[in-house]
ROVEXVEX-729617 format. One record per residue: x, y, z of N, C-alpha, C in turn. Coordinates in pm, whole numbers, plus 50000, padded with zeros to 5 digits. Layout:
residues N
{node {X, Y, Z}, {X, Y, Z}, {X, Y, Z}}
...
This chain:
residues 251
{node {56776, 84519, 61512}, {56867, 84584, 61418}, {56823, 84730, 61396}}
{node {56929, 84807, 61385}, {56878, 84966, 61373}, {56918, 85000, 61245}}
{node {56780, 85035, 61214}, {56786, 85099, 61014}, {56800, 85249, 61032}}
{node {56907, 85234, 61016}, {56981, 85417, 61028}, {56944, 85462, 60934}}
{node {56914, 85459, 60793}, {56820, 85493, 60678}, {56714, 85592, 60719}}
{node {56625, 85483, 60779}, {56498, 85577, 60796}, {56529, 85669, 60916}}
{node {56633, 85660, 60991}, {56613, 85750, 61088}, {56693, 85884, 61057}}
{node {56798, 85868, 60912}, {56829, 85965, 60895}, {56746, 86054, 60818}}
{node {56663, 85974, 60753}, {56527, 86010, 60652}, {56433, 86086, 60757}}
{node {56428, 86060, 60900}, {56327, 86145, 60989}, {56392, 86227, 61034}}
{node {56566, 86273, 61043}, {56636, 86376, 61070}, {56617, 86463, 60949}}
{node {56670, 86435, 60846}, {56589, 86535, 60731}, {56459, 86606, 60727}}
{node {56393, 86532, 60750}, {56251, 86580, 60722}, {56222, 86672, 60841}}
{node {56253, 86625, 60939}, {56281, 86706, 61080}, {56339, 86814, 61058}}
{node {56448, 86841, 60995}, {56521, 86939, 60976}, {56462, 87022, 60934}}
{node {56465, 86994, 60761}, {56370, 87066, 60669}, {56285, 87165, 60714}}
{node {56160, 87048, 60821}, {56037, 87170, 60866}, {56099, 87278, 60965}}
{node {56186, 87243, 61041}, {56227, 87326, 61115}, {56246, 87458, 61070}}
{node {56358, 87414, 60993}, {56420, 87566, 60878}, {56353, 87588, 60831}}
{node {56211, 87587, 60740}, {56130, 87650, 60684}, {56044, 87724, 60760}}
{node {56058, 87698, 60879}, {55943, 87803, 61042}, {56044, 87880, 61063}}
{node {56183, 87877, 61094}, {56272, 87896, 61160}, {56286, 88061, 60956}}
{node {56336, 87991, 60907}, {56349, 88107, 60754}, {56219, 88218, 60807}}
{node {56092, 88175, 60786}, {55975, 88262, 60779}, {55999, 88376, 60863}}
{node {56024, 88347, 60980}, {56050, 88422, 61092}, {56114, 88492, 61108}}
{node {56257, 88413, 61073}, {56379, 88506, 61055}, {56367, 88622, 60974}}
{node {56271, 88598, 60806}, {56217, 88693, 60727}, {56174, 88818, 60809}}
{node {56061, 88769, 60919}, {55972, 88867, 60928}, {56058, 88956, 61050}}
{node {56197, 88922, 61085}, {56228, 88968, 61163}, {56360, 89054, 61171}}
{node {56418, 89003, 61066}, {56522, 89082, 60973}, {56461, 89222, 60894}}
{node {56352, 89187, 60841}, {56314, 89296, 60684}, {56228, 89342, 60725}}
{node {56141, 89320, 60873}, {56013, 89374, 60851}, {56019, 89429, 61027}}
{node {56081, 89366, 61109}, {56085, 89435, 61272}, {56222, 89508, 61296}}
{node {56327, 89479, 61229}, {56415, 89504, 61269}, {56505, 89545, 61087}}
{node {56489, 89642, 61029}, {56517, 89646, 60916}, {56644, 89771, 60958}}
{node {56736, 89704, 60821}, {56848, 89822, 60837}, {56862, 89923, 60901}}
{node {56955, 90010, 60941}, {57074, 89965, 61078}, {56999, 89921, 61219}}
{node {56861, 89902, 61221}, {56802, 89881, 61365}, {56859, 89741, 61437}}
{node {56903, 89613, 61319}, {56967, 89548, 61375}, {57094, 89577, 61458}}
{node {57124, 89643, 61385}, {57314, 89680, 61449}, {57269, 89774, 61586}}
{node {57210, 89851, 61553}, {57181, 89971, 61660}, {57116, 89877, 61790}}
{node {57022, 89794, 61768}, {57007, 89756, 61898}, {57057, 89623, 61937}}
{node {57068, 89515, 61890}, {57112, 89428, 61868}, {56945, 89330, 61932}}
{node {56967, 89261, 62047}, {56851, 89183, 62057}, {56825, 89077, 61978}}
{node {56914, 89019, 61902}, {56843, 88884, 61856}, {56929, 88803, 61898}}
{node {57013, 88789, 61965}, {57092, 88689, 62004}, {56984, 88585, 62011}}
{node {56897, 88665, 62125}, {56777, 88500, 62189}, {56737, 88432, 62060}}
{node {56670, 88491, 61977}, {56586, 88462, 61848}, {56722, 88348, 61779}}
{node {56848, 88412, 61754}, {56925, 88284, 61682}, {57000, 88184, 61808}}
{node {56975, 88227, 61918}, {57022, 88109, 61998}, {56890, 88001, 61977}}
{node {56777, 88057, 62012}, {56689, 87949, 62002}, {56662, 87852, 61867}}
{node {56676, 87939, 61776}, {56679, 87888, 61642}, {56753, 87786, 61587}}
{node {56870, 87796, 61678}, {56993, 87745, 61645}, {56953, 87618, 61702}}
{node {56882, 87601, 61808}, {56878, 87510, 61948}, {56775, 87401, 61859}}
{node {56668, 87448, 61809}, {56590, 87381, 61766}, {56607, 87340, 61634}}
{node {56686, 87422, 61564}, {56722, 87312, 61433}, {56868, 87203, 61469}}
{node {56899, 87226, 61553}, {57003, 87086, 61624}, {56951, 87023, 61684}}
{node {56872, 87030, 61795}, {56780, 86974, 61878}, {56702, 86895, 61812}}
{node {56581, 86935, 61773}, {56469, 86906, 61758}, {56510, 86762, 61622}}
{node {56553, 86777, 61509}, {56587, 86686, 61422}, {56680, 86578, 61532}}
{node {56754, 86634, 61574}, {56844, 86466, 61645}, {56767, 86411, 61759}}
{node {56617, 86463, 61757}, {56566, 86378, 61860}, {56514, 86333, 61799}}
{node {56439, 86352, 61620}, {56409, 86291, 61552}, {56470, 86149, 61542}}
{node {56618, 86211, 61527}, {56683, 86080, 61486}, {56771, 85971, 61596}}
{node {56649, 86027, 61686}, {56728, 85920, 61799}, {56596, 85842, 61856}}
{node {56470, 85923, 61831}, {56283, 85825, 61894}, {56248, 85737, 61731}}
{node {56268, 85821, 61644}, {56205, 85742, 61519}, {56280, 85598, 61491}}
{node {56162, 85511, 61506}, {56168, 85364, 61413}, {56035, 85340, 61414}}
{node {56051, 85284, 61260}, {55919, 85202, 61174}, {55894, 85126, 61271}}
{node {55986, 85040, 61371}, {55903, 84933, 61434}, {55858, 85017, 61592}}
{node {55811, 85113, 61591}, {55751, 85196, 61702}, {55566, 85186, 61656}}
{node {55483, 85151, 61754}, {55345, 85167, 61725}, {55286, 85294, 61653}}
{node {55220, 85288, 61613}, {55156, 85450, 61563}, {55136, 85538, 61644}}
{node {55063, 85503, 61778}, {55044, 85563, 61910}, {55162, 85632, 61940}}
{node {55259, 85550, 61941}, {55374, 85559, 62044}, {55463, 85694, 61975}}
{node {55439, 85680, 61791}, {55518, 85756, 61789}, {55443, 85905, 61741}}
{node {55347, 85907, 61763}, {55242, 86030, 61731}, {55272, 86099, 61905}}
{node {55284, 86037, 62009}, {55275, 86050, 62160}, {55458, 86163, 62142}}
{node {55495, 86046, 62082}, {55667, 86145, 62088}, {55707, 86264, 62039}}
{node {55636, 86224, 61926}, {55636, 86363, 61832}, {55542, 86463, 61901}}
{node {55430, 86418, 61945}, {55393, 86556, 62001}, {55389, 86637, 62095}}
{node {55481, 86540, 62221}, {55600, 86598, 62319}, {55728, 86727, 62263}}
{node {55773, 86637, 62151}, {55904, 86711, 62081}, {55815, 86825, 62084}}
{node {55701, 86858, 61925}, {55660, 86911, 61915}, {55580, 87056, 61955}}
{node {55574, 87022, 62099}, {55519, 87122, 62218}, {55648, 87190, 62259}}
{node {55729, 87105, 62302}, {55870, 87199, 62377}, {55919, 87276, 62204}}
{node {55926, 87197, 62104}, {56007, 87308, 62009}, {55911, 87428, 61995}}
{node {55796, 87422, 62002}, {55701, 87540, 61971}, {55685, 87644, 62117}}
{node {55724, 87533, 62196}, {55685, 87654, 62314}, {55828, 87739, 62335}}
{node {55960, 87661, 62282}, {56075, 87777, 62319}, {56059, 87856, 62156}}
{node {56045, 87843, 62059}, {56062, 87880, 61955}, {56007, 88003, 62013}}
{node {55848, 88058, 62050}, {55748, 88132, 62034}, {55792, 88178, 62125}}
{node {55865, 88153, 62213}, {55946, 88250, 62348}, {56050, 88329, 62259}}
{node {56138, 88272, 62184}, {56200, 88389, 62150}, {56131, 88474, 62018}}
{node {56065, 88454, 61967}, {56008, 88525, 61866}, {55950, 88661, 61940}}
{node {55847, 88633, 62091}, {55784, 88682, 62149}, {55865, 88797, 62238}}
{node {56009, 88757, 62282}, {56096, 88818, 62331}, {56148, 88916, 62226}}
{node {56201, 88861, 62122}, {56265, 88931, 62042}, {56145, 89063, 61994}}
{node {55990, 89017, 61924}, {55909, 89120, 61927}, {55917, 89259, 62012}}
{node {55936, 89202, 62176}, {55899, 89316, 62254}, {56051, 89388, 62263}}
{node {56147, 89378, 62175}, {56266, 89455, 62177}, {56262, 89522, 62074}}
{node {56176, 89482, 61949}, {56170, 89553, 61805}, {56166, 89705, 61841}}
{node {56190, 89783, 61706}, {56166, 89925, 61739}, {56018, 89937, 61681}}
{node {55950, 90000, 61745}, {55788, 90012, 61697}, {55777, 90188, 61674}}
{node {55873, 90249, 61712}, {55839, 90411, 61672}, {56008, 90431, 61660}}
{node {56003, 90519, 61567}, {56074, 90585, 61503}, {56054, 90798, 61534}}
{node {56075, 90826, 61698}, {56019, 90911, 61725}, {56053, 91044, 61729}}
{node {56011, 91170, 61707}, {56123, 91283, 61723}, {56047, 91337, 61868}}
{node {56102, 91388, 61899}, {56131, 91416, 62029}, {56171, 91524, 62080}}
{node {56152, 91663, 62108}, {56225, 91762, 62125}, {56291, 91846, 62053}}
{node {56472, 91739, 62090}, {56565, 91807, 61993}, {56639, 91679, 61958}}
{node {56599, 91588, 61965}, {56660, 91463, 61913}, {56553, 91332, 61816}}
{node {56604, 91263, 61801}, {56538, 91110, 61756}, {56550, 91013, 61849}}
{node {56439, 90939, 61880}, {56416, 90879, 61939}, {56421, 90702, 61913}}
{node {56443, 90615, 61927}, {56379, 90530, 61887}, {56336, 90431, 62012}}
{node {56190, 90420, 61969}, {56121, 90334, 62101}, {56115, 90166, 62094}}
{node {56123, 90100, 62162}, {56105, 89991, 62174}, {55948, 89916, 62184}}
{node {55879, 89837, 62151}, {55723, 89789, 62185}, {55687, 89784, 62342}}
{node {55871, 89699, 62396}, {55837, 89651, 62544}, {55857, 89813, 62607}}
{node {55905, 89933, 62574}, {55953, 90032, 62629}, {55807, 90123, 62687}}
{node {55709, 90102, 62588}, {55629, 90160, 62613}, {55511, 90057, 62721}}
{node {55474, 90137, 62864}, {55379, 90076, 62936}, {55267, 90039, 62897}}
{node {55158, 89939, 62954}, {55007, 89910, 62907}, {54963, 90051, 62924}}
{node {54952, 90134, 63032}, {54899, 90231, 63098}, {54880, 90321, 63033}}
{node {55034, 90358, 62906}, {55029, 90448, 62832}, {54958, 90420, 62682}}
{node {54936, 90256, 62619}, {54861, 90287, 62539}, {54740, 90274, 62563}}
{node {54686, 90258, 62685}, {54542, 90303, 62707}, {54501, 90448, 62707}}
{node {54641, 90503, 62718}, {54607, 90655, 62721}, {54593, 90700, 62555}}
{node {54649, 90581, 62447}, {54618, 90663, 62358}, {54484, 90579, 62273}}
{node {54393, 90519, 62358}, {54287, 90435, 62310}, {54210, 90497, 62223}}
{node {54160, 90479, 62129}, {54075, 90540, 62002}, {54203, 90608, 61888}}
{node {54319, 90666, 61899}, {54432, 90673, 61820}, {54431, 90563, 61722}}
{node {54553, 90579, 61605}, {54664, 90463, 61574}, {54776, 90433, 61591}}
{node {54814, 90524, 61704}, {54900, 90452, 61805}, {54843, 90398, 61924}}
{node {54736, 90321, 61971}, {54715, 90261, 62084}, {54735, 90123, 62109}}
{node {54802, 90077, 61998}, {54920, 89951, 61999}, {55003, 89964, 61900}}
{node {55121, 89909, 61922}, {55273, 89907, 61822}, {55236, 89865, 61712}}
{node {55276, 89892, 61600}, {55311, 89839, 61480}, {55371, 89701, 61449}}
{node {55296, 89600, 61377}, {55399, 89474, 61359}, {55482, 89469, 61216}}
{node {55424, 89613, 61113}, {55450, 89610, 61019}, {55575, 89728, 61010}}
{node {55702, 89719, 61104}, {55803, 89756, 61115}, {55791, 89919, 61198}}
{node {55885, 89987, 61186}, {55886, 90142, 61301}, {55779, 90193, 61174}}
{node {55740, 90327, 61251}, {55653, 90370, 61220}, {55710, 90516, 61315}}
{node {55741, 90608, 61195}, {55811, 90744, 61224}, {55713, 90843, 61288}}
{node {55685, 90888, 61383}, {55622, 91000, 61439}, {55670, 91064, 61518}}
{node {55585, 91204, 61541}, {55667, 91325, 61624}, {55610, 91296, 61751}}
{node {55665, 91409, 61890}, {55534, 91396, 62010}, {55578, 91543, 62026}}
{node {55430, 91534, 62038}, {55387, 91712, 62057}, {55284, 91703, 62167}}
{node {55313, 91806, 62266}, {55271, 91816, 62380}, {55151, 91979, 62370}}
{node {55064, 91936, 62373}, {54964, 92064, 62382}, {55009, 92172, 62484}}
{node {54962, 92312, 62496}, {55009, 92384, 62573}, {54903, 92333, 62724}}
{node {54802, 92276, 62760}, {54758, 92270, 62818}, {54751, 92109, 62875}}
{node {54845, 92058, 62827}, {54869, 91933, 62861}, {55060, 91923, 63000}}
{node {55123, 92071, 62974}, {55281, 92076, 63021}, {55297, 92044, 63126}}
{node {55209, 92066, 63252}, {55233, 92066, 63345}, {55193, 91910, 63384}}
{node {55099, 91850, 63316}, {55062, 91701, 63332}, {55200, 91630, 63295}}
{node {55239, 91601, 63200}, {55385, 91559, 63177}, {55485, 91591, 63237}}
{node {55523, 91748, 63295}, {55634, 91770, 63374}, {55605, 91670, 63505}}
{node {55548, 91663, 63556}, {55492, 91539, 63673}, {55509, 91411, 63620}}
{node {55479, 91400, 63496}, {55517, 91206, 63438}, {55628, 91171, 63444}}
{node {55695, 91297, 63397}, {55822, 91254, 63365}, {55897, 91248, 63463}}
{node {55890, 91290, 63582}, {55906, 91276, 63714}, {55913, 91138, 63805}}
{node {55803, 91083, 63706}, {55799, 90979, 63775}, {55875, 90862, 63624}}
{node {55954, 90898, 63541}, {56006, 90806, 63455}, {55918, 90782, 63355}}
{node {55840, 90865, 63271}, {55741, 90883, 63207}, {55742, 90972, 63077}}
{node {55826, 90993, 63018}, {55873, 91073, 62886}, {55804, 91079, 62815}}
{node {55776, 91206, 62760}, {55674, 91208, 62650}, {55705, 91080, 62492}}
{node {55822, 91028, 62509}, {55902, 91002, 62431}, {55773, 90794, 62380}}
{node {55802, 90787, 62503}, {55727, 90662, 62516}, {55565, 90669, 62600}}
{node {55473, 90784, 62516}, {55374, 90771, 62565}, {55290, 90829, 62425}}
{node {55239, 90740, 62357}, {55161, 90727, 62223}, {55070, 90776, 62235}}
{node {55015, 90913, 62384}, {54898, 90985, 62339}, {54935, 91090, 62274}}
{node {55096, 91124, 62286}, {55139, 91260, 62216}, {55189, 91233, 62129}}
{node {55157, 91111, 62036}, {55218, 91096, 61895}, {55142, 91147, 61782}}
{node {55202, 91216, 61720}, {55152, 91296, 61603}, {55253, 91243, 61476}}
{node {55102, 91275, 61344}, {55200, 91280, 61211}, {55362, 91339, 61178}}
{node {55439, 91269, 61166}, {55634, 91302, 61167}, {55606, 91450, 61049}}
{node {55553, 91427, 60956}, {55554, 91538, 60861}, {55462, 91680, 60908}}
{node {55414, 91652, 60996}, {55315, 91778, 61084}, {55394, 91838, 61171}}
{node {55545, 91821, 61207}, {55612, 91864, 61280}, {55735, 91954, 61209}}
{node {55707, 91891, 61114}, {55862, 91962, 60980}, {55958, 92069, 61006}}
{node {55892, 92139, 61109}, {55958, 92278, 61059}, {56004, 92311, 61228}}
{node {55913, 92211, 61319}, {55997, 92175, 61452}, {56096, 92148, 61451}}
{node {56136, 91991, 61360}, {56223, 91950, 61314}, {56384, 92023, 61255}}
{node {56325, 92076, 61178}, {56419, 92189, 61078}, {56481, 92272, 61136}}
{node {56421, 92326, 61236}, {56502, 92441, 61343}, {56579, 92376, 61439}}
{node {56572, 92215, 61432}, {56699, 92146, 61561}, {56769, 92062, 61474}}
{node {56767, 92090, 61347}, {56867, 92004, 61274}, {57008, 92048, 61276}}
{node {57136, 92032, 61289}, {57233, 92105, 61311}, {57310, 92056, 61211}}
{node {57400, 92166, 61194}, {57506, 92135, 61054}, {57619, 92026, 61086}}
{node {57641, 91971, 60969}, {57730, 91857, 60922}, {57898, 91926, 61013}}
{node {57921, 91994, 61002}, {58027, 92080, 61058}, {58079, 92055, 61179}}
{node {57931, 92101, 61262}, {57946, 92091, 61411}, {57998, 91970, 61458}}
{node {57967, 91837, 61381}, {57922, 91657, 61378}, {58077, 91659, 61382}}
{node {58162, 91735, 61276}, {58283, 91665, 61265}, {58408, 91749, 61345}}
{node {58307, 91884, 61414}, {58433, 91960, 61523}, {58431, 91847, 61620}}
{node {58323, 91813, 61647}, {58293, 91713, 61770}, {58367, 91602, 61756}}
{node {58368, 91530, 61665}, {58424, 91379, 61636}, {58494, 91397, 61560}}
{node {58632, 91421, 61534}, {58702, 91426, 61435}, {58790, 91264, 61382}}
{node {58749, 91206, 61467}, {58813, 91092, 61468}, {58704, 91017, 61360}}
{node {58598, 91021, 61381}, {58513, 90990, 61281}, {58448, 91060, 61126}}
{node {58557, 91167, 61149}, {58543, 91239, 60992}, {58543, 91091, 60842}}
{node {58647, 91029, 60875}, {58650, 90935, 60745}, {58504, 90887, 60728}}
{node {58455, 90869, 60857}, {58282, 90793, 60824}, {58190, 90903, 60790}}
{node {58195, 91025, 60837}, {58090, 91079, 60806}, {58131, 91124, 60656}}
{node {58238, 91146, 60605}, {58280, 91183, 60459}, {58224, 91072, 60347}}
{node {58241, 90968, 60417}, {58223, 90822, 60317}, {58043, 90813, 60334}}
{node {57991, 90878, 60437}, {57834, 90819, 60422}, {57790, 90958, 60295}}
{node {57823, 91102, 60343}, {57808, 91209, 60229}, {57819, 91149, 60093}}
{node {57918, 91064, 60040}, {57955, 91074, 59904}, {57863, 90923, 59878}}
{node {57811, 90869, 59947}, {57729, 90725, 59930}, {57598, 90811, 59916}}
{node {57556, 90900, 59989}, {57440, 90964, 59999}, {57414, 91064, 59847}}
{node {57519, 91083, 59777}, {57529, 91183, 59653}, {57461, 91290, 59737}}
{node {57497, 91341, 59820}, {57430, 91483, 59850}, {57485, 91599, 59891}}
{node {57482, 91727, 59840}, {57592, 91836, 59884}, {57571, 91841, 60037}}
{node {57686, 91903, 60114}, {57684, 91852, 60268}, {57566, 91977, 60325}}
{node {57550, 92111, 60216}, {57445, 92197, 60281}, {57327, 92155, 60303}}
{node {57267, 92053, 60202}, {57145, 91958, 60246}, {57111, 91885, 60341}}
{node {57229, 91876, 60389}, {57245, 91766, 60522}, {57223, 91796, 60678}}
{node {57216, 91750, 60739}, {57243, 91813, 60884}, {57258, 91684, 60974}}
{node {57227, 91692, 61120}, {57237, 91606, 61171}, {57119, 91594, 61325}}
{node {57091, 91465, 61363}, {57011, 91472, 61507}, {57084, 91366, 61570}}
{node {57083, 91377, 61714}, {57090, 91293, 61805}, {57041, 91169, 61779}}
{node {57073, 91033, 61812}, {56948, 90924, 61780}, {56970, 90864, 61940}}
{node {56858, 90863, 62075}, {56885, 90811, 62134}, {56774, 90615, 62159}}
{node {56854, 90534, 62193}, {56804, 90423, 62220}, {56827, 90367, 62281}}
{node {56804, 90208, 62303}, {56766, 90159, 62457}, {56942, 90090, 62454}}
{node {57037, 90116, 62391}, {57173, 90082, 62384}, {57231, 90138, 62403}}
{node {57217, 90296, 62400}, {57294, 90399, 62397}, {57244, 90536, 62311}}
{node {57349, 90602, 62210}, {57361, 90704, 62108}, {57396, 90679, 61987}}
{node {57325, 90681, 61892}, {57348, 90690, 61761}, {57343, 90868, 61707}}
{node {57411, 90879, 61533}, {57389, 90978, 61506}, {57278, 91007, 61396}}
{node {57162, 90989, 61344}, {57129, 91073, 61213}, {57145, 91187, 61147}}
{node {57160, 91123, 61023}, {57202, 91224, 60892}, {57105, 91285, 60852}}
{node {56998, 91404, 60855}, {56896, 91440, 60837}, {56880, 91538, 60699}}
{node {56785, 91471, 60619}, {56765, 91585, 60480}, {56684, 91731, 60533}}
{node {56747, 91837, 60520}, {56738, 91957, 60595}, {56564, 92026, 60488}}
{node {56526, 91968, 60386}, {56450, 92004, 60335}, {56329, 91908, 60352}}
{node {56342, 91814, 60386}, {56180, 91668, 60399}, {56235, 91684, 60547}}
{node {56327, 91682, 60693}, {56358, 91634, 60798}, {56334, 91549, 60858}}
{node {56326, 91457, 60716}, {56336, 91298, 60744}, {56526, 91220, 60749}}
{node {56495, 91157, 60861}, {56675, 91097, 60847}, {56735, 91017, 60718}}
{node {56810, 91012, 60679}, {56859, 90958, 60553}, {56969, 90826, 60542}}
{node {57026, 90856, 60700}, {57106, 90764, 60689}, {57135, 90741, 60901}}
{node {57183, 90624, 60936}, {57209, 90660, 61062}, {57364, 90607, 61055}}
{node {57429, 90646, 61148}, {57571, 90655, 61177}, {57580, 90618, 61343}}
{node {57657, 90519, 61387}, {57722, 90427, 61486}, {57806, 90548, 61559}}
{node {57761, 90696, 61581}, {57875, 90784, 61647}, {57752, 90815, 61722}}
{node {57851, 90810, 61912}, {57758, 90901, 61989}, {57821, 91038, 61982}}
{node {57677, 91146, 61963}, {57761, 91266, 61929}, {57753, 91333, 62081}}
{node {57727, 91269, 62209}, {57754, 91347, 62310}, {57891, 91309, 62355}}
């Protein structure tokens, strides 16, 4: 006789733990790797909620299809810790996937913004920035810095980059974002130019101004490029820190 009771009692409980690994994660991966607009801008979690998805359906209805009281202790410690291995080994695949898509720099760059990816940047290059605190990514979300190229470093990089090597994604030329300020300040461009260019997107850039409470002379704008495409930032022309990002490619 099959006591559907307890086996819905081991689909619950099954469940339960699931979603409480499955929440944590999601936490640390929403608010803390991928925090406002970086979700939208890059997207990348499909894997993370396909798998998530997989294993809180999965994993409980196999609960509730191996569990019965009249199973040996052996037998069912042996099952569970079959289940147990495959849900942890795809779970930690997409967590691990999704990680190496996070944005780990938040970079300026020239005459634009950058934003880097963890997987974007090579081993090769953070050995180049070994003894730094950039010689591994951040897990505690982007982390805004400039890259500044020494005068006696130009001709080494014009050759990197040659070979697909941008100063952009190489953490020996990452410097303090606020040590660059006034780099910054001289490639910020007016709100103006943003809307000769895109006029089709005037309603958005008008509606982010009046959300922002800020007169539009404070404002300016940078390029944002990433591993999706072009975004735009809204840049405070006095800190030339971004303030807001905007879904317009401005090329």
């Amino acid at each position: 006789m099959i006591l559907w009771r307890e086996k819905v009692r081991a689909f619950a409980i099954h469940f339960v733990a699931t979603l409480a690994v499955a929440l944590v994660a999601a936490a640390l991966i929403f608010f803390v790797w991928y925090p406002d607009p970086f979700q939208r801008m890059l997207g990348g979690l499909q894997l993370f909620l396909l798998v998530a998805g997989c294993d809180l359906a999965l994993g409980p209805l196999v609960s509730f299809v191996i569990y019965s009281s009249k199973k040996k202790r052996r037998a069912l410690i042996f099952d569970y810790t079959v289940v147990g291995i495959v849900q942890v080994a795809a779970f930690v695949y997409g967590v691990y996937s999704v990680s190496q898509s996070r944005p780990a720099y938040v970079a300026f760059v020239k005459d634009r913004i950058e934003v880097i990816s963890a997987g974007e940047i090579a081993e090769r290059d953070y050995e180049e920035a070994r003894g730094s605190k950039y010689a591994q990514p951040p897990f505690s979300g982007p982390a805004h810095v400039a890259a500044h190229v020494p005068p006696q470093e130009r001709n080494e990089v014009l050759w990197a980059s040659l070979e697909g090597r941008d100063i952009g994604v190489r953490p020996k030329f990452y410097v303090d974002y606020s040590s660059q300020r006034e780099a910054i300040q001289k490639q910020i461009r007016p709100v103006s130019e943003l809307l000769e260019r895109h006029p089709k997107s005037r309603a958005l850039v008008e509606k982010s101004l009046q959300d922002l409470d800020r007169a539009e002379g404070d404002l300016g704008w940078l390029p944002v490029k990433h591993a999706k495409g072009f975004w735009t930032a809204v840049m405070d022309k006095h800190s030339a820190e971004p303030v807001k990002y905007l879904p317009i490619d401005p090329y």
